[in-house]
N, C-alpha and C positions, 0 to 999 in steps of 0.2 A: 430337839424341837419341843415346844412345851403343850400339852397336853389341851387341847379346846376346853374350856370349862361351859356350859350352859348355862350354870348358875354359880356361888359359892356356896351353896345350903349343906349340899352333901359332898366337898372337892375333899372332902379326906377320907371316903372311901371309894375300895375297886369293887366291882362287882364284874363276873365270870356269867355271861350270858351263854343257858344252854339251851333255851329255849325255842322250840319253832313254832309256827301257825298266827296264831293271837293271844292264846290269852297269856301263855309267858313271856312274849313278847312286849305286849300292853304292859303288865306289869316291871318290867325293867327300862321302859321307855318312860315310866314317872323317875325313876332314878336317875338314870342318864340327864333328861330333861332338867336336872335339877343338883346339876354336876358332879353326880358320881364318873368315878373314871373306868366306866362300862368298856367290857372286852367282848363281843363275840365269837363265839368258838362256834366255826364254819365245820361241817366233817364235811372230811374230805371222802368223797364217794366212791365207789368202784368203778362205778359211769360216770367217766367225768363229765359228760353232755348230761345227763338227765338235772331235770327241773328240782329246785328244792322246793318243799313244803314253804308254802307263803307265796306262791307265785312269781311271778318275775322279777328281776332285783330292781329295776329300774321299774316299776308300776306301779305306781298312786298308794296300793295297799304297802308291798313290803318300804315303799320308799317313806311314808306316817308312820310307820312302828319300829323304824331302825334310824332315826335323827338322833342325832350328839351322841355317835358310837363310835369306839372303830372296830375293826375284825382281824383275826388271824385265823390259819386252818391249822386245824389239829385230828389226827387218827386214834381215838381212843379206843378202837378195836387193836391197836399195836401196842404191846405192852411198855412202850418207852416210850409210846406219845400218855400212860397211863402218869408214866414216870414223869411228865412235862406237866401234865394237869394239877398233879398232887404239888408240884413245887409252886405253883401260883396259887392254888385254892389256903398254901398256906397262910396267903395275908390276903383272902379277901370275901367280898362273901358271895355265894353262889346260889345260883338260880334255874331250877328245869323244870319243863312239862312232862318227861317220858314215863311210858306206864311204869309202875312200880318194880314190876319184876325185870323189867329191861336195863333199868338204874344199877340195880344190882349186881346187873350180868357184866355191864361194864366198869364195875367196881368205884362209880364213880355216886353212890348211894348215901345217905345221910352218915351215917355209924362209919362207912370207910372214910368219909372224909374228916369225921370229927378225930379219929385216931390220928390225922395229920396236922390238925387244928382244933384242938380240943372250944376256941372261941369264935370256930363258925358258927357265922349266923348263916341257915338255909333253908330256902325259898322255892317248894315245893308245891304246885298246881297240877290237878290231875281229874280226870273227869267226873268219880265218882267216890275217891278216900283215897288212903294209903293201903287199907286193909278193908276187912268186911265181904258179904257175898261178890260184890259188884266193882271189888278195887283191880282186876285185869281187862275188863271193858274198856273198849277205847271210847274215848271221850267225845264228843261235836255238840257244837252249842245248840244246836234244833234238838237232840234229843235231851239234852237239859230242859229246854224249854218247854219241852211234851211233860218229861217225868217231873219237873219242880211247878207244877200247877199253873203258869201262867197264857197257853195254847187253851186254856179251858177258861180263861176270863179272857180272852181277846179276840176283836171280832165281832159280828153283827148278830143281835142273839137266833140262835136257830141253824146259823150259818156254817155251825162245823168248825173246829179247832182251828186257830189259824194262828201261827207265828207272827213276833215281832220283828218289824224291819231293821233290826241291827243284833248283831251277836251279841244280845244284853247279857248271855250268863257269860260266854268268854271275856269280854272288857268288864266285867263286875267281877269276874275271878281273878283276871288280873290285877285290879284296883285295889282288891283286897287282902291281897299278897303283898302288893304293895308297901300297905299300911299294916302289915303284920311282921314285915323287915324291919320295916322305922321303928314300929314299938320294941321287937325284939334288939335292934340295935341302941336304942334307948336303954334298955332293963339293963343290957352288957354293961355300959358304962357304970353300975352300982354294983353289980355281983360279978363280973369280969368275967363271967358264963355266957355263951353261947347256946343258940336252940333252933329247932328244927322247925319253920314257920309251912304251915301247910293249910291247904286250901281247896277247893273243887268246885267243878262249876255246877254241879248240884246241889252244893252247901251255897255257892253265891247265888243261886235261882233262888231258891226256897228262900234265900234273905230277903230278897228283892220286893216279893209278895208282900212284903211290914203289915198295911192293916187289915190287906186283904187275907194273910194268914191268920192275924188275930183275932177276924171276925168268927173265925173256925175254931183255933182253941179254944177262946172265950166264951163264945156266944154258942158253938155249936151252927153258926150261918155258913152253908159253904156257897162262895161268891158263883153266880153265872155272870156270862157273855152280855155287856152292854152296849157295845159299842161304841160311839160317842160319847155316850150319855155317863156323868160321872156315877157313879154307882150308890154314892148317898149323898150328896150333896146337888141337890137340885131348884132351877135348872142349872147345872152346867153341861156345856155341850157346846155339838158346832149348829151353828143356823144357818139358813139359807138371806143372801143379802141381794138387791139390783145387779152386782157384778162377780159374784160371787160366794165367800162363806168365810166366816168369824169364828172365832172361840169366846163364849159368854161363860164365865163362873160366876155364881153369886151363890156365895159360902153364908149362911144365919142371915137372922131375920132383918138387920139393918141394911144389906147388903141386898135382898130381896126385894125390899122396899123402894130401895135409890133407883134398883134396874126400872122396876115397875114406872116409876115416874119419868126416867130417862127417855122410857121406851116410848114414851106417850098413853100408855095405860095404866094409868092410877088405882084403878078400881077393880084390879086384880087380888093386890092380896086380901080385899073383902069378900070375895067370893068365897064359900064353905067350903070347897075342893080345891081350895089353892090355900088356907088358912095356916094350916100349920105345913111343918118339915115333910111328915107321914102324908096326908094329904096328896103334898105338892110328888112326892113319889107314887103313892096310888094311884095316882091321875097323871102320869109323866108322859106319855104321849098326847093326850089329848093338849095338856099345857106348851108342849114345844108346837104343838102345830098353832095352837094362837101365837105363840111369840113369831112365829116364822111371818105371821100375814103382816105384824108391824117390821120385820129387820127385811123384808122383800121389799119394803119402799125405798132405803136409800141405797147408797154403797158400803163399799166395806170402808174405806178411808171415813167416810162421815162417820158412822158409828163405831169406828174405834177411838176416834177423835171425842165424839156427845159419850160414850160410856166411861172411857177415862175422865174426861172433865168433870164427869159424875161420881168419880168414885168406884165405879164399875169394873172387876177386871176383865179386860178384854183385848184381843190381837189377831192380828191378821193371818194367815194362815198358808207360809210359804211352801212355794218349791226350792230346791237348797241353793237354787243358782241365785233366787230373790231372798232368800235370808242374806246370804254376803253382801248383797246390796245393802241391807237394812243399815240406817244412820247408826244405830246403836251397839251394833255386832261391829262398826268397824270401828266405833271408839273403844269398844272392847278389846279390837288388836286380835280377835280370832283368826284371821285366817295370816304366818308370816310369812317370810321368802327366806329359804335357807342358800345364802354363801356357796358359793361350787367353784372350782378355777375352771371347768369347764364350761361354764356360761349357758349350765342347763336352768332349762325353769323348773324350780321346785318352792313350790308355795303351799303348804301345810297348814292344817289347823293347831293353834295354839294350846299352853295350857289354860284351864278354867281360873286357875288360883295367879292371885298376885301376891308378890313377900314386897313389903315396902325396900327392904334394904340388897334382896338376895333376889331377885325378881330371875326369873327362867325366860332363855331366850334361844335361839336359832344358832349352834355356833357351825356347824360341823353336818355335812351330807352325810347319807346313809354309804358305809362303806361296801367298796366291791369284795368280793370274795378273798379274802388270808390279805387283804392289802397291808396289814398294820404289825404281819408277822412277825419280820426281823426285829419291827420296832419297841414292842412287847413284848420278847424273848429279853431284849437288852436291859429293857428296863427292868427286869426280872433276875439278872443277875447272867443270865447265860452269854456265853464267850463264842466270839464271834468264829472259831473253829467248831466250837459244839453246835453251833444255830445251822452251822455248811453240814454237818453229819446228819443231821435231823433232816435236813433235806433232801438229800441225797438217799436216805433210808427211808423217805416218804412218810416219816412221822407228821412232819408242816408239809 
């Protein structure tokens, strides 16, 4: 039976899924997505009832980060499921979150597997490095998000530390892992070397920050809590409309201008405290409360409608049920339906990127538990007496 492809971009390689939770998950779900031939390795538990990390199999989360897979179980606490692992990792490249020292314990560690495959490439996410004070900490994306600076610019100023609504340092760790395989898989093809791609969601926090970090190294600025309000570029922000509330950027002085006049206030940027960039921030509350008295007259449909026609950037401001609605998210093909013989609904968010020729699509549901065992044992070379002993001795 031939193997579901997502995509052709990546169908010539395998990649060995060890990953739980999200962020290595995320990151082998851009592979998959984009036709690598992703293997899940399920451990098989001592409890067989207890719940695995990622929540329920069939639940909105694990079912968005396990699409175009399939799965097998494997006990790599058993020295002959160690012996199973090592004969796949030899042709393909591998990818885990577990803390550092645990990798190790299960022999299943960067250095052990390059001795099996000296042109593994692997694909390593962890919460805080591989080494250093802080590399046996377990990892969660909230305290990345405390320790890599951005709980301290987020938020209403005055308000106290507050987290972003989505695991940006886990899916930014994963993403970046990601793209640290491609390139490491890239280099291979010239030096026919393999390397150890690694990553942390405190290194992908601290990325994340870009200028708000380099207003610190640079300048010595360390950013506060603005809230809405873009932090240098002003106004940008949300305003108050007749039905509602808007998002207004107006990024330099031409863009300031157009709003001004859109707005119906011309005679804004003549005023001395609205004149320049510095100004229009010295004075950024007093300035969003006049613009509120002109965007409180119409709706929010009108004036994203009069600011775009203007030139203006500006949008409406959904709940996620009304983004899917939005005309433009669905020519975008965001949200797809993934294929199931069971006739379940499964409707997913897509990828952001399109490949004119290779384009990444829906093939394949998130698989149940070891379902794809036998099938990836064979393909692998194992005999169909050896796959009945592995069973039997609860290695799969």
């Amino acid at each position: 039976m031939p193997i579901p492809r997502a995509s052709q971009a990546l169908s010539r390689f395998t990649v060995l899924d060890l990953t739980r939770v999200r962020a290595g998950p995320t990151c082998v779900r851009q592979l998959a997505d984009w036709g690598a031939n992703v293997i899940k390795i399920d451990a098989i538990l001592e409890d067989a009832g207890g719940e695995q990390l990622g929540g329920p199999r069939h639940g909105s989360d694990f079912q968005n980060l396990h699409r175009n897979k399939r799965a097998m179980s494997l006990n790599l606490k058993n020295p002959k499921g160690l012996e199973v692992f090592n004969r796949l990792a030899a042709k393909a490249v591998v990818v885990e979150n577990f803390r550092p020292d645990v990798k190790a314990k299960l022999g299943v560690d960067y250095e052990s597997v390059k001795k099996i495959n000296p042109r593994i490439v692997y694909g390593s996410i962890s919460g805080f490095g591989q080494d250093g004070p802080y590399h046996k900490r377990p990892g969660f994306d909230q305290i990345a998000q405390g320790m890599g600076g951005l709980m301290s610019i987020t938020g209403a100023p005055g308000g106290g530390p507050m987290r972003v609504g989505i695991p940006v340092a886990d899916l930014t760790g994963g993403l970046f892992c990601a793209m640290g395989i491609l390139l490491a898989l890239l280099e291979r093809e010239v030096s026919g070397q393999g390397q150890w791609v690694q990553t942390s969601l405190l290194q992908a926090q601290i990325f994340m920050l870009d200028f708000q970090a380099a207003r610190w190294l640079m300048e010595k600025d360390v950013a506060q809590q603005a809230g809405n309000d873009h932090p240098t570029s002003i106004p940008t922000g949300v305003f108050k409309t007749s039905d509602g509330y808007i998002n207004i950027a107006t990024t330099g002085g031409r863009i300031w201008h157009r709003f001004c006049e859109a707005l119906g206030a011309p005679d804004l940027p003549n005023r001395p405290e609205y004149a320049t960039a510095p100004d229009r921030s010295k004075n950024r509350k007093q300035l969003n409360a006049e613009i509120n008295k002109f965007t409180e007259t119409k709706s929010s449909e009108t004036w994203v409608k009069e600011f775009n026609a203007a030139g203006v950037p500006c949008g409406p401001i959904y709940a996620i049920d009304e983004m899917f609605e939005d005309a433009q998210v669905k020519h975008l093909g965001m949200a797809q339906d993934v294929p199931n013989e069971e006739g379940r609904h499964i409707r997913l968010v897509a990828q952001p990127v399109t490949l004119s020729r290779t384009p990444s699509k829906m093939v394949a549901r998130p698989p149940e538990f070891g379902e794809h065992t036998e099938e990836v044992l064979a393909e692998f070379g194992f005999g169909a007496d050896e796959i009945k002993e592995l069973r039997a001795r609860k290695v799969v």
